[in-house]
PDB file of N, CA, C and O in Angstrom:
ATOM      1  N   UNK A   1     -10.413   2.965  16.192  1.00  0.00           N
ATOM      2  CA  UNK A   1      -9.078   3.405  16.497  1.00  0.00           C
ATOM      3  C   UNK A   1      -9.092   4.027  17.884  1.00  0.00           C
ATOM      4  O   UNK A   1      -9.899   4.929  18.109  1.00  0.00           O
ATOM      5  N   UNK A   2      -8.123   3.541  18.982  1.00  0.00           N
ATOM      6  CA  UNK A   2      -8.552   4.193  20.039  1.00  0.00           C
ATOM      7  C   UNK A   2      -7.961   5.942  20.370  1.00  0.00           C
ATOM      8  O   UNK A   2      -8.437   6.678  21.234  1.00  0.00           O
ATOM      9  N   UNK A   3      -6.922   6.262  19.501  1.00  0.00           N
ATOM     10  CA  UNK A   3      -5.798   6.954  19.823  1.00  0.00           C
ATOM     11  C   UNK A   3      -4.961   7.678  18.954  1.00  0.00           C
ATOM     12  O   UNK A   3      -4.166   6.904  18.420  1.00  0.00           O
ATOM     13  N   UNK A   4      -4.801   8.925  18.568  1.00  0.00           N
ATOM     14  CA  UNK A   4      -3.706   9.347  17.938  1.00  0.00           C
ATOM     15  C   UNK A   4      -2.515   8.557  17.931  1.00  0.00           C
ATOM     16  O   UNK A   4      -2.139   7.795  17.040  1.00  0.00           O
ATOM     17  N   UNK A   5      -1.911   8.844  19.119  1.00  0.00           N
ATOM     18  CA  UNK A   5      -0.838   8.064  19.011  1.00  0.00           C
ATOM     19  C   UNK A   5      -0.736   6.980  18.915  1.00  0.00           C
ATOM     20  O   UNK A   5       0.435   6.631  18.761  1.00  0.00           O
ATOM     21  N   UNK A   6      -2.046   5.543  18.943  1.00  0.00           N
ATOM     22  CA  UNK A   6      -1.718   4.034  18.180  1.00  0.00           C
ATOM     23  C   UNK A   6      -1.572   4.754  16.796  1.00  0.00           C
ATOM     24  O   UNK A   6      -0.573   4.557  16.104  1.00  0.00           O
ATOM     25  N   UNK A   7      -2.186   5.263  16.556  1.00  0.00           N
ATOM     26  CA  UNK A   7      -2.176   5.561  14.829  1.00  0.00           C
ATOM     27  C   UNK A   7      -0.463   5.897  14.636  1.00  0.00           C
ATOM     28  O   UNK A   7       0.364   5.154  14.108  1.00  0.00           O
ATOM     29  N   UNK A   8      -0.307   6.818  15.046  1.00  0.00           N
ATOM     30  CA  UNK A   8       0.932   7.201  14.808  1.00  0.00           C
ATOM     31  C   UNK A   8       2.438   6.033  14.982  1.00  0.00           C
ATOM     32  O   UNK A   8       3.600   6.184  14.606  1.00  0.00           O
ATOM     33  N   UNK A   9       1.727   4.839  15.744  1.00  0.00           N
ATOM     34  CA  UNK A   9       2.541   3.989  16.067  1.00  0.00           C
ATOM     35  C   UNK A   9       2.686   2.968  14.692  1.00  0.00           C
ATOM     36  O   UNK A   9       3.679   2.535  14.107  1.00  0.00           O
ATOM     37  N   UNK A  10       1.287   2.803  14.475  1.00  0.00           N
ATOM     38  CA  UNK A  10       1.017   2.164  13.207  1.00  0.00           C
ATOM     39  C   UNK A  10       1.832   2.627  11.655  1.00  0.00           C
ATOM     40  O   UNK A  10       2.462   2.055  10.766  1.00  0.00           O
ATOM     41  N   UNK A  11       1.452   3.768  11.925  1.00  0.00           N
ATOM     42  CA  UNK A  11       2.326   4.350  10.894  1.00  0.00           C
ATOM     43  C   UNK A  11       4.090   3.555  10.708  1.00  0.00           C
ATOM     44  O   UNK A  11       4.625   2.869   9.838  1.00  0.00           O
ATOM     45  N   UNK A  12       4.496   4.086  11.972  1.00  0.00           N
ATOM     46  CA  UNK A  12       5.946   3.893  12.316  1.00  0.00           C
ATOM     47  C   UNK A  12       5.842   2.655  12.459  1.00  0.00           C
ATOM     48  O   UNK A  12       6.889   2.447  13.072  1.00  0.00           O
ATOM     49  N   UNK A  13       5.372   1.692  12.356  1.00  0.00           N
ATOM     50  CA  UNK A  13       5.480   0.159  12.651  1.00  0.00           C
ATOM     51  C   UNK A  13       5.563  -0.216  10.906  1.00  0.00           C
ATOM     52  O   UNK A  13       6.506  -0.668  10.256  1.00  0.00           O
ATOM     53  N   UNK A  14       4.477   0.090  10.570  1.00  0.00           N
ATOM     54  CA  UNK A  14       4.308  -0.325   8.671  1.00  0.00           C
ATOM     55  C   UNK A  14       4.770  -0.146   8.282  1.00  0.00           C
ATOM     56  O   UNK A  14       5.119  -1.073   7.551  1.00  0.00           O
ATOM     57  N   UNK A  15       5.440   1.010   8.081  1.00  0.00           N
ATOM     58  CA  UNK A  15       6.303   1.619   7.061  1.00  0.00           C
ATOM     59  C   UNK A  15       8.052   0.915   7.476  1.00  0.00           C
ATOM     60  O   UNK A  15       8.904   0.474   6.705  1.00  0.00           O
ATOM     61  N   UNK A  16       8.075   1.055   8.956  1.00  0.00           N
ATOM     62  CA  UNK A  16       9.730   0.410   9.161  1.00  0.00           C
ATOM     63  C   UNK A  16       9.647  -0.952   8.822  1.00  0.00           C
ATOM     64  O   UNK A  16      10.650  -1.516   8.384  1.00  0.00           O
ATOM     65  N   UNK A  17       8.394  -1.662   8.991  1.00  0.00           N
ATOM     66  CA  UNK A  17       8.731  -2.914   8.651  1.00  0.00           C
ATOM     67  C   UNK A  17       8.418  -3.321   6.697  1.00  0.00           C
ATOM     68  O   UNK A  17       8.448  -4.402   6.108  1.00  0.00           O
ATOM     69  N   UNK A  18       8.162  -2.022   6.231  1.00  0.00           N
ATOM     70  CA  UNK A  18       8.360  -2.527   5.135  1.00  0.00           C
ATOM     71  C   UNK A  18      10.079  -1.827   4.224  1.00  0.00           C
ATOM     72  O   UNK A  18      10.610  -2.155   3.163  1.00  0.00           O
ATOM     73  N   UNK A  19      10.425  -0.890   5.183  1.00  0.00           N
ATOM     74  CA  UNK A  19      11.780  -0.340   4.816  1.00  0.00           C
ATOM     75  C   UNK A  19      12.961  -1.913   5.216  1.00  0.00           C
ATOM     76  O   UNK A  19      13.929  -2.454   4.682  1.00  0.00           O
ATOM     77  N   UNK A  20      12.242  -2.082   6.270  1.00  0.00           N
ATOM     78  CA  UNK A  20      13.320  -3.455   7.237  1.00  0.00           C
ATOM     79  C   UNK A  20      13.319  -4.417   5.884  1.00  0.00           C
ATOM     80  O   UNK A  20      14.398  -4.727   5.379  1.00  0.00           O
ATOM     81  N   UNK A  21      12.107  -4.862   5.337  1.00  0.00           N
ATOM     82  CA  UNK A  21      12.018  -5.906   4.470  1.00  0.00           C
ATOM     83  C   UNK A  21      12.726  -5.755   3.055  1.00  0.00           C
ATOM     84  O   UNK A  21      13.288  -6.743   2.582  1.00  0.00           O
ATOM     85  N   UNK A  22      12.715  -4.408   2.282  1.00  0.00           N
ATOM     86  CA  UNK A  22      13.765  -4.073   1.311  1.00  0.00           C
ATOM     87  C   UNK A  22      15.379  -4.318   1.691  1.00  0.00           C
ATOM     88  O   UNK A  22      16.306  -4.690   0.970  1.00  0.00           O
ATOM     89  N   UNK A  23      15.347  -3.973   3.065  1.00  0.00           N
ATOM     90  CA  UNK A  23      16.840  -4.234   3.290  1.00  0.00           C
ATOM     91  C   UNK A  23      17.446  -5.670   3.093  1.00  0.00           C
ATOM     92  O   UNK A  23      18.515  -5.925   2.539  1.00  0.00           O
ATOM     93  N   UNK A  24      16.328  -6.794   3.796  1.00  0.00           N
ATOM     94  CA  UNK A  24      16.549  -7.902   3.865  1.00  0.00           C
ATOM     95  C   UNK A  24      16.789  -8.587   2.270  1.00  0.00           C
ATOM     96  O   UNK A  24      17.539  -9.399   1.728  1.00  0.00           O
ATOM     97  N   UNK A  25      15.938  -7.926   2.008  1.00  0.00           N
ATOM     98  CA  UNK A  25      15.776  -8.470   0.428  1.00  0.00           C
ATOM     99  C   UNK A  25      17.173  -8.302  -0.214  1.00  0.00           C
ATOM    100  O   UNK A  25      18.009  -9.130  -0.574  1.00  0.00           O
ATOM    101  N   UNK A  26      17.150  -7.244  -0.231  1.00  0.00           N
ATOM    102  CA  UNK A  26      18.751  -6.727  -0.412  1.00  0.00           C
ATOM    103  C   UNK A  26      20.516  -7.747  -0.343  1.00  0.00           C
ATOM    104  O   UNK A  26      21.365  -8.065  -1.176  1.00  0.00           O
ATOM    105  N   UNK A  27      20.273  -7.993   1.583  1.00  0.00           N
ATOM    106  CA  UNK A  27      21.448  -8.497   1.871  1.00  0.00           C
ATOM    107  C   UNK A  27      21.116  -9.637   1.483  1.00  0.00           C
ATOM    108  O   UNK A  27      22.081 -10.290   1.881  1.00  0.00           O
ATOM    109  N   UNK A  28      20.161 -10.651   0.785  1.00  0.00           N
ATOM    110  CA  UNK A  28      19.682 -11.940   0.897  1.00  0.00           C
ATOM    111  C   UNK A  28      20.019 -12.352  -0.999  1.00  0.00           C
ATOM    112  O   UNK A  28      20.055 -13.435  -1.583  1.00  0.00           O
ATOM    113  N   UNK A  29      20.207 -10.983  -1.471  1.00  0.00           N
ATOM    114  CA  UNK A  29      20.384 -10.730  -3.373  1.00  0.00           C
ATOM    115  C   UNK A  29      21.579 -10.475  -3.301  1.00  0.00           C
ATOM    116  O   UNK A  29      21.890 -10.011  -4.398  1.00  0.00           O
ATOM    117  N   UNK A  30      22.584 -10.509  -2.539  1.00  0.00           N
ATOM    118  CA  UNK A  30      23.437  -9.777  -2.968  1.00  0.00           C
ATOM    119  C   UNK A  30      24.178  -9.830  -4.836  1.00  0.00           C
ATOM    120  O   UNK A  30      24.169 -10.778  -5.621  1.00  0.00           O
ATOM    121  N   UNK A  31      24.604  -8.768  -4.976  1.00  0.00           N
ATOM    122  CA  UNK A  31      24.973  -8.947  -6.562  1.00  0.00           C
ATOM    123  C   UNK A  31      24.284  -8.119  -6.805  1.00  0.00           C
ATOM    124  O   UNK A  31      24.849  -7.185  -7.374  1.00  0.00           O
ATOM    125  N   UNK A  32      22.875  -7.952  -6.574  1.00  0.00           N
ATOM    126  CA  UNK A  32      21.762  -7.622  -7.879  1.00  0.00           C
ATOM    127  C   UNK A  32      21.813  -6.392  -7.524  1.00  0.00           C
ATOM    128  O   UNK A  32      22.528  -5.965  -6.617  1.00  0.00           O
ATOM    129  N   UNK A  33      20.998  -5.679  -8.266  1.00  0.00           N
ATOM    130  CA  UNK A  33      20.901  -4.021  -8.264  1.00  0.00           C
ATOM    131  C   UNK A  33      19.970  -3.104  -7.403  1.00  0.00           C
ATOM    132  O   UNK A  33      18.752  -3.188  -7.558  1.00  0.00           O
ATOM    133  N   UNK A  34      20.505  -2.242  -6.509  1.00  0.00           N
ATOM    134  CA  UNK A  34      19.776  -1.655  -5.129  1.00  0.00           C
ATOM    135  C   UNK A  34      18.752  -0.788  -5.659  1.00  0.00           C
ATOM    136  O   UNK A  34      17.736  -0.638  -4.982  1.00  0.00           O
ATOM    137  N   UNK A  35      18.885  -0.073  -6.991  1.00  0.00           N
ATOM    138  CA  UNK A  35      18.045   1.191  -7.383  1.00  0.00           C
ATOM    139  C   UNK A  35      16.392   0.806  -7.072  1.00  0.00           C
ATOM    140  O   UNK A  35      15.634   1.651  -6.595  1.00  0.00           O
ATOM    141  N   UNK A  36      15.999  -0.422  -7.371  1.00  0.00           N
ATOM    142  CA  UNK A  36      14.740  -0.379  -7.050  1.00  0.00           C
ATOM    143  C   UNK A  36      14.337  -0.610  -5.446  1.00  0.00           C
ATOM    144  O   UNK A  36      13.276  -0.296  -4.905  1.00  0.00           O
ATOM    145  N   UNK A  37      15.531  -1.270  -4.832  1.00  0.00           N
ATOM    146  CA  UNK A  37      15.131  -1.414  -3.137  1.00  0.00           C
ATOM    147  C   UNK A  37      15.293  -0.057  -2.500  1.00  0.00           C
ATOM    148  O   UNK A  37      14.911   0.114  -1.343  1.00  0.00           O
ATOM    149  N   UNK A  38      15.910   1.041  -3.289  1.00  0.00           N
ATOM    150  CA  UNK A  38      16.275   2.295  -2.720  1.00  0.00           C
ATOM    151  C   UNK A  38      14.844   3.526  -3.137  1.00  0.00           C
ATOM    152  O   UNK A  38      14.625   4.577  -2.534  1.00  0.00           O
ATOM    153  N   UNK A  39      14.212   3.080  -4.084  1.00  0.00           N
ATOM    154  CA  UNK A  39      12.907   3.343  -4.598  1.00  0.00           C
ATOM    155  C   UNK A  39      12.068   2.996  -3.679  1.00  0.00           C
ATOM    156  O   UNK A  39      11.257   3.917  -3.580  1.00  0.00           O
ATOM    157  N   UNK A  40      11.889   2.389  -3.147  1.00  0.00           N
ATOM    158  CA  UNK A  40      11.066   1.720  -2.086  1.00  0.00           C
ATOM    159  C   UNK A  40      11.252   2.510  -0.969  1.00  0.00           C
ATOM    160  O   UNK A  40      10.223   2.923  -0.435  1.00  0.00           O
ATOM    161  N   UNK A  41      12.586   2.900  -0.363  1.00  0.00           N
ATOM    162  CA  UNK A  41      12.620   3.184   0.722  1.00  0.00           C
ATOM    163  C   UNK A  41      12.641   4.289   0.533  1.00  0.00           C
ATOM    164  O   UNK A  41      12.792   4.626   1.707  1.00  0.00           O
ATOM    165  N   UNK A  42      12.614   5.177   0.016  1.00  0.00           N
ATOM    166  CA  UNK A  42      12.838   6.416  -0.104  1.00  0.00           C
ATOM    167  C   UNK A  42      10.954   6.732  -0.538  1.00  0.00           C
ATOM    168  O   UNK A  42      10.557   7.814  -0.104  1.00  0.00           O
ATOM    169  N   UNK A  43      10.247   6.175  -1.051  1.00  0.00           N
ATOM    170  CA  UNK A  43       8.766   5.971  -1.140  1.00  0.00           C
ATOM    171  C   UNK A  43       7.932   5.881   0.313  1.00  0.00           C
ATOM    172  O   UNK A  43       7.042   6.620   0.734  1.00  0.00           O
ATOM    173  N   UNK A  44       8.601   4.609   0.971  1.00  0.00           N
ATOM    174  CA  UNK A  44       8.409   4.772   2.096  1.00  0.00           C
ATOM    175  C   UNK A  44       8.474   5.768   3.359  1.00  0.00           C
ATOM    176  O   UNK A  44       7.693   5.851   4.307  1.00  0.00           O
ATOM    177  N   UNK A  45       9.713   6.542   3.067  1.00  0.00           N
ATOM    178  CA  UNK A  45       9.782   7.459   3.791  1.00  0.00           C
ATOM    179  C   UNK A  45       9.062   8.909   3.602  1.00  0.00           C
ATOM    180  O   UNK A  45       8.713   9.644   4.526  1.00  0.00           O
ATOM    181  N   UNK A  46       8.912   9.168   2.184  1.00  0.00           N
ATOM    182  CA  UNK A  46       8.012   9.880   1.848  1.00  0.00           C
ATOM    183  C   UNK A  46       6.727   9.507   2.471  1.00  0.00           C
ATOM    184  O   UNK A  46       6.476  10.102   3.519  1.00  0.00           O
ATOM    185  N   UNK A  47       5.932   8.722   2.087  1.00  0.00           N
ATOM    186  CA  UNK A  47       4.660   8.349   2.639  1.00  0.00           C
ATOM    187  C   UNK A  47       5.055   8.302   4.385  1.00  0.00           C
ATOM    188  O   UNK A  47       3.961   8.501   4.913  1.00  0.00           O
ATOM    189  N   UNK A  48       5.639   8.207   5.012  1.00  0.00           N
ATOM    190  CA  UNK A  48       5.956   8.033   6.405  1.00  0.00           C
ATOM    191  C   UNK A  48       5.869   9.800   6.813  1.00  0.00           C
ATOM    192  O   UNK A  48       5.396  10.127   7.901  1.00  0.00           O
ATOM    193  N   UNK A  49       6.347  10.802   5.873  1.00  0.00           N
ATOM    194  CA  UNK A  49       6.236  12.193   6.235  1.00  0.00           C
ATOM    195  C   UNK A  49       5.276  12.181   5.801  1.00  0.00           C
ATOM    196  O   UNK A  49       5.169  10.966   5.631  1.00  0.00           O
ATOM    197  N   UNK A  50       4.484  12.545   5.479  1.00  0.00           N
ATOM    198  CA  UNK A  50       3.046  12.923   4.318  1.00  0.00           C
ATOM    199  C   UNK A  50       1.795  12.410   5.523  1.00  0.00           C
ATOM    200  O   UNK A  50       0.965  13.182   6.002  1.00  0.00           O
ATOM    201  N   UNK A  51       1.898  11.079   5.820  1.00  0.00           N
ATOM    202  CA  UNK A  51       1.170  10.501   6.950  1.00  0.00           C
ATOM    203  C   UNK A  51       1.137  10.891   7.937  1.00  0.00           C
ATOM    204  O   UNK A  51       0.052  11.229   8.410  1.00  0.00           O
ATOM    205  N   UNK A  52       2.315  11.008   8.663  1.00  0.00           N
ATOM    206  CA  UNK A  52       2.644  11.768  10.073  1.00  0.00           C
ATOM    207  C   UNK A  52       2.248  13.176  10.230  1.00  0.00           C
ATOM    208  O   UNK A  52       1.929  13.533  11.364  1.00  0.00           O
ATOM    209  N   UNK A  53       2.210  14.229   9.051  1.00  0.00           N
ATOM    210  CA  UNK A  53       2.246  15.367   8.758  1.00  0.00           C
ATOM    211  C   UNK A  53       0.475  15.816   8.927  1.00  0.00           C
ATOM    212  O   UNK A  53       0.108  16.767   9.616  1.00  0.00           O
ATOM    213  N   UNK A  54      -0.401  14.977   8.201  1.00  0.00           N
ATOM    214  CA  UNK A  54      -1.954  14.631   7.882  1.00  0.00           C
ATOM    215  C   UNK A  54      -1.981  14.845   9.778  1.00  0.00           C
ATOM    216  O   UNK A  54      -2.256  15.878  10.389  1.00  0.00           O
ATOM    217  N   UNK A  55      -1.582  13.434  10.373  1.00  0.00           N
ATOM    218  CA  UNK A  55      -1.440  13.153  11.705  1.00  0.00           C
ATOM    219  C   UNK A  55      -1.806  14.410  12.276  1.00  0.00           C
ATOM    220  O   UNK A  55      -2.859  14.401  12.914  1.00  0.00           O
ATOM    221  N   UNK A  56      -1.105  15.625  12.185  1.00  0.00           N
ATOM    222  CA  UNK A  56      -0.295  16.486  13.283  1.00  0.00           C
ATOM    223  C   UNK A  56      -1.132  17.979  12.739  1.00  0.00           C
ATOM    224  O   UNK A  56      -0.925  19.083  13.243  1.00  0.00           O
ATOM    225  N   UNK A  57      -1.822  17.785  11.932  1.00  0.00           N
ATOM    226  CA  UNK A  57      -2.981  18.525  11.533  1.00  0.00           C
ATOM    227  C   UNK A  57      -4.141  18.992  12.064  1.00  0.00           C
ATOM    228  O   UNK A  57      -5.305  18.597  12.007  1.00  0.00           O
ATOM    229  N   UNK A  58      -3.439  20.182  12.749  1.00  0.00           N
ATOM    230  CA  UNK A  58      -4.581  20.913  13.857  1.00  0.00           C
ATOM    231  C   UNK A  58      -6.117  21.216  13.239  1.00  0.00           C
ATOM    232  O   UNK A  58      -7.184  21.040  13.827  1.00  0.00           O
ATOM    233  N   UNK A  59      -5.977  21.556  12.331  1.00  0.00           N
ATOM    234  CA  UNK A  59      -7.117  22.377  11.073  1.00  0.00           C
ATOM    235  C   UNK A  59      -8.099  21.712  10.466  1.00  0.00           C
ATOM    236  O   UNK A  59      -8.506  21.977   9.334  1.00  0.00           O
ATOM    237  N   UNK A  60      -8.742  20.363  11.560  1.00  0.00           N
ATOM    238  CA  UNK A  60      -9.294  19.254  10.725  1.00  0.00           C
ATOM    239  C   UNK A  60     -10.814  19.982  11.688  1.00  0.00           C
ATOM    240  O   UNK A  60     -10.946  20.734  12.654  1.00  0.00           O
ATOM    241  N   UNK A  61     -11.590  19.357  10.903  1.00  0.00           N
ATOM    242  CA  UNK A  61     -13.439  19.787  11.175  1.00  0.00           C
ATOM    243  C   UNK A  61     -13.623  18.403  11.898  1.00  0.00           C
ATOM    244  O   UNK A  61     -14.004  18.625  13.047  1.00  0.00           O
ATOM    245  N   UNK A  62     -13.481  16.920  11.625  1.00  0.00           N
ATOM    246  CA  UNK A  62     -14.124  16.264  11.817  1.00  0.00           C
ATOM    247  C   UNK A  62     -12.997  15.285  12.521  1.00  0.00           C
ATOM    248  O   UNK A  62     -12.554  14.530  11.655  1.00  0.00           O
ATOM    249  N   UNK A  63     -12.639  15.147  13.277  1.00  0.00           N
ATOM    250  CA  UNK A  63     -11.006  14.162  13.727  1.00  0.00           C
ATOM    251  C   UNK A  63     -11.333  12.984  13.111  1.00  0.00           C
ATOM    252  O   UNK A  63     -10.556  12.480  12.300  1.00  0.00           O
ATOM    253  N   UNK A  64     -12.489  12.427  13.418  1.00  0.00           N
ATOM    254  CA  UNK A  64     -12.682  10.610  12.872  1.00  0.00           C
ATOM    255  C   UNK A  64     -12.334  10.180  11.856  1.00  0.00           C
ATOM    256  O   UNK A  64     -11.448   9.399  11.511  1.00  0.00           O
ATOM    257  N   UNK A  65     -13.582  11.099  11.040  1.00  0.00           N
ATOM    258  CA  UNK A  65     -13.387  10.941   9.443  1.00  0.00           C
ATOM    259  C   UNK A  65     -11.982  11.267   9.129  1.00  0.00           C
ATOM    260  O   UNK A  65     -11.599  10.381   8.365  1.00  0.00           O
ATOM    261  N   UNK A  66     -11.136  12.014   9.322  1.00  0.00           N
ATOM    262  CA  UNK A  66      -9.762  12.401   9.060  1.00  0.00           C
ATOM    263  C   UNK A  66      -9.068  11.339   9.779  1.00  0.00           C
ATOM    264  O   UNK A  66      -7.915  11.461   9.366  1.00  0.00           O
ATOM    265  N   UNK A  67      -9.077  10.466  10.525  1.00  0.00           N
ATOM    266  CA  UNK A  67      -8.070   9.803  11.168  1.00  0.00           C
ATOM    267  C   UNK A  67      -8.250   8.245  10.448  1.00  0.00           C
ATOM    268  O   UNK A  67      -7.417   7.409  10.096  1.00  0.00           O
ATOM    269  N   UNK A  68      -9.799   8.275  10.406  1.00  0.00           N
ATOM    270  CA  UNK A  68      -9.849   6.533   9.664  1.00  0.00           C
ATOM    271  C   UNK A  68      -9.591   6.557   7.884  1.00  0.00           C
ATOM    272  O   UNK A  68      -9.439   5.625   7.095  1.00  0.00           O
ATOM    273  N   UNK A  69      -9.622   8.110   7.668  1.00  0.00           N
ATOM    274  CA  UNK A  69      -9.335   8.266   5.680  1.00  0.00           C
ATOM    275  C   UNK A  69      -7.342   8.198   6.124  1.00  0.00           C
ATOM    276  O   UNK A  69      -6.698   7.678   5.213  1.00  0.00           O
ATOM    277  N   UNK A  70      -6.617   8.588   7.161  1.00  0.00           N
ATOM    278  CA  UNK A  70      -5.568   8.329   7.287  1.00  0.00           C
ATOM    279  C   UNK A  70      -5.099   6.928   7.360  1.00  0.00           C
ATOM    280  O   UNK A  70      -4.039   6.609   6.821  1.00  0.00           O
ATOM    281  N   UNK A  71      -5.877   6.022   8.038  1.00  0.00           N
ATOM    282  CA  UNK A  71      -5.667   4.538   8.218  1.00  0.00           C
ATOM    283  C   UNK A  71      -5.854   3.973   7.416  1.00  0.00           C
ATOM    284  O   UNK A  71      -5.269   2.892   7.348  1.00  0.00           O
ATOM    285  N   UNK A  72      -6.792   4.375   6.325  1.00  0.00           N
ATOM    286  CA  UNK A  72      -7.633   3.986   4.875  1.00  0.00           C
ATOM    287  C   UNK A  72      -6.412   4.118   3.640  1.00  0.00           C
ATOM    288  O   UNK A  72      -6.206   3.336   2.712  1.00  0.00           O
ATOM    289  N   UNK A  73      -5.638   5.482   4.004  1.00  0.00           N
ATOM    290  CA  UNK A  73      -4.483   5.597   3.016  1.00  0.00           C
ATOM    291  C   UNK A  73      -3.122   4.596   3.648  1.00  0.00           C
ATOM    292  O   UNK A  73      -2.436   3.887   2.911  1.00  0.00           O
ATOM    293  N   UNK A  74      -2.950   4.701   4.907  1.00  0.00           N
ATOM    294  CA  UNK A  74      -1.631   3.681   4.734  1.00  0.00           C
ATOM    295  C   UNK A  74      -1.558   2.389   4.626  1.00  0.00           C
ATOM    296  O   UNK A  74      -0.551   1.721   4.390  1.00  0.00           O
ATOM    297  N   UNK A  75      -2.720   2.004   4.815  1.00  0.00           N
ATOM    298  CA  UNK A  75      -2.907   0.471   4.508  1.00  0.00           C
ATOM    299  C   UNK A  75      -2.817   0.354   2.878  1.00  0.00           C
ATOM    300  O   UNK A  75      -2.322  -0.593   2.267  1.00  0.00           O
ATOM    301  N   UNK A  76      -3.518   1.752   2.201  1.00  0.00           N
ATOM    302  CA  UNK A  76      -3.476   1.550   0.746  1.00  0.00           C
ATOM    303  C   UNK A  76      -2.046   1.573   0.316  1.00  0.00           C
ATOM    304  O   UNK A  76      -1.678   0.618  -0.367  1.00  0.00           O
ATOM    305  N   UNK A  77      -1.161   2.528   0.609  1.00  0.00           N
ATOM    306  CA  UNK A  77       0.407   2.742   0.496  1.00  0.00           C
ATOM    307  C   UNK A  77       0.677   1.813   0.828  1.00  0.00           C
ATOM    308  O   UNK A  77       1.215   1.164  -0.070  1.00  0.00           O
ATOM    309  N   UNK A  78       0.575   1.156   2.012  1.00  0.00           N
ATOM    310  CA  UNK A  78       1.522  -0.322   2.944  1.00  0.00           C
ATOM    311  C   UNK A  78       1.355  -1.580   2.261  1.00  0.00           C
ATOM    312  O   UNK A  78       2.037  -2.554   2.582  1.00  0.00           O
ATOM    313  N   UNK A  79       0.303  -1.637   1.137  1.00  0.00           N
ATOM    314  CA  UNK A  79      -0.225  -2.946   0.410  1.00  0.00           C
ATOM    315  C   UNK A  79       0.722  -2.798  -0.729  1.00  0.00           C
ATOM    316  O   UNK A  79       1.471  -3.720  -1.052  1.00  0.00           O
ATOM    317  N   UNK A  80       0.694  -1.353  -1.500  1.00  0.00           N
ATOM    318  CA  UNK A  80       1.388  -0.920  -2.575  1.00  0.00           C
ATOM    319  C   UNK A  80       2.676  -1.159  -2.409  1.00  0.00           C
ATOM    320  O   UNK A  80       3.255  -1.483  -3.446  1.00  0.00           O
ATOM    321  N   UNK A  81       3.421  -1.099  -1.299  1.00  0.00           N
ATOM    322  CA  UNK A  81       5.207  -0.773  -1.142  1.00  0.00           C
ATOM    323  C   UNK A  81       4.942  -2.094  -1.250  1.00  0.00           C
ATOM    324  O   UNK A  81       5.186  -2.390  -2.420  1.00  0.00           O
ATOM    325  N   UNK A  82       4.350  -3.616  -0.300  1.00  0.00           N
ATOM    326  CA  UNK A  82       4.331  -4.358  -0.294  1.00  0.00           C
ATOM    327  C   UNK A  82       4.306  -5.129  -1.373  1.00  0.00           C
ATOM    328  O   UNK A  82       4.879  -6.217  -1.439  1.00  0.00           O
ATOM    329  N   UNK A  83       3.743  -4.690  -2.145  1.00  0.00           N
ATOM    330  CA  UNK A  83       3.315  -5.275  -3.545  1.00  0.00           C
ATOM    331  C   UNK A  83       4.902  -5.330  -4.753  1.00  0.00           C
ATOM    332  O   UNK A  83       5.239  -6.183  -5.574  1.00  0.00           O
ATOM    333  N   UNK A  84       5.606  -3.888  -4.308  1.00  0.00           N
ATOM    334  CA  UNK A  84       6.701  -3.711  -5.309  1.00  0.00           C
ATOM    335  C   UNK A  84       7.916  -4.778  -4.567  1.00  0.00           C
ATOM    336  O   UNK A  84       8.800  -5.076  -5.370  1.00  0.00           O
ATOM    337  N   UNK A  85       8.084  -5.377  -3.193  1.00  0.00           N
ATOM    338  CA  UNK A  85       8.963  -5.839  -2.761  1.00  0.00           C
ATOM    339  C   UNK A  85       8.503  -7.167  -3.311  1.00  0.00           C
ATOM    340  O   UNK A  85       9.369  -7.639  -4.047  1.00  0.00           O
ATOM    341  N   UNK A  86       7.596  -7.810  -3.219  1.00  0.00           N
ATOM    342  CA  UNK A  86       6.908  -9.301  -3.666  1.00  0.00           C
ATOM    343  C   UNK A  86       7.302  -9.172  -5.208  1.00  0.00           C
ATOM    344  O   UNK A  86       7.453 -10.286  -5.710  1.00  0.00           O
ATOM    345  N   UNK A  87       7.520  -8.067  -6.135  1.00  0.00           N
ATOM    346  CA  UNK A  87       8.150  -7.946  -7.664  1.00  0.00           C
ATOM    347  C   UNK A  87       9.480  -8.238  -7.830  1.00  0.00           C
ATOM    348  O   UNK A  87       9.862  -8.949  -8.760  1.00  0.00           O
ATOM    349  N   UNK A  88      10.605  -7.514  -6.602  1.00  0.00           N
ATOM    350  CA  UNK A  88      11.708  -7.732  -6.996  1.00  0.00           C
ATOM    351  C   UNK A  88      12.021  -8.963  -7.759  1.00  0.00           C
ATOM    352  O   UNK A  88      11.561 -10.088  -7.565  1.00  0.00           O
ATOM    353  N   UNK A  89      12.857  -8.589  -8.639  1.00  0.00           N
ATOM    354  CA  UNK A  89      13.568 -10.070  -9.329  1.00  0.00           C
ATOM    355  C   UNK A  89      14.849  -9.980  -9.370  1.00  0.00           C
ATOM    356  O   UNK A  89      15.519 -10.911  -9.817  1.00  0.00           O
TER     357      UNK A  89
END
């Protein structure tokens, strides 16, 4: 990772493009029911604070290990949100 801030970009890249993709899903269903695309995004945005927050965490001993267990969790979250949009029915 070269950079706080790629990380932080990453963050904001994954997460909008998986908020962008509920939306799509959305206008592409119309009719069907938003509660679970609104689950998503509201998941997303949670994990988008929680991440950023880790980020901005003066109080760390080791930056690396703390920055690649950060990259380690949003890829795990970013697979997961991913996973519930590939469910919609």
């Amino acid at each position: 990772m070269a950079n706080v801030r790629d990380l932080k970009k990453d963050i904001n890249y994954v997460l909008g493009d998986i908020i962008e993709a509920a939306y799509v899903w959305e206008y592409t269903h119309t009719g069907k029911d938003t509660k679970k695309t609104e689950a998503i995004v509201d998941e997303a945005i949670e994990a988008f604070d929680e991440l950023i927050a880790k980020v901005n965490d003066k109080k760390v001993e080791n930056k690396k290990a703390h920055f690649k267990q950060i990259n380690a969790e949003l890829e795990t979250k970013g697979r997961a949100l991913i996973k519930k949009i590939n469910e919609l029915a």
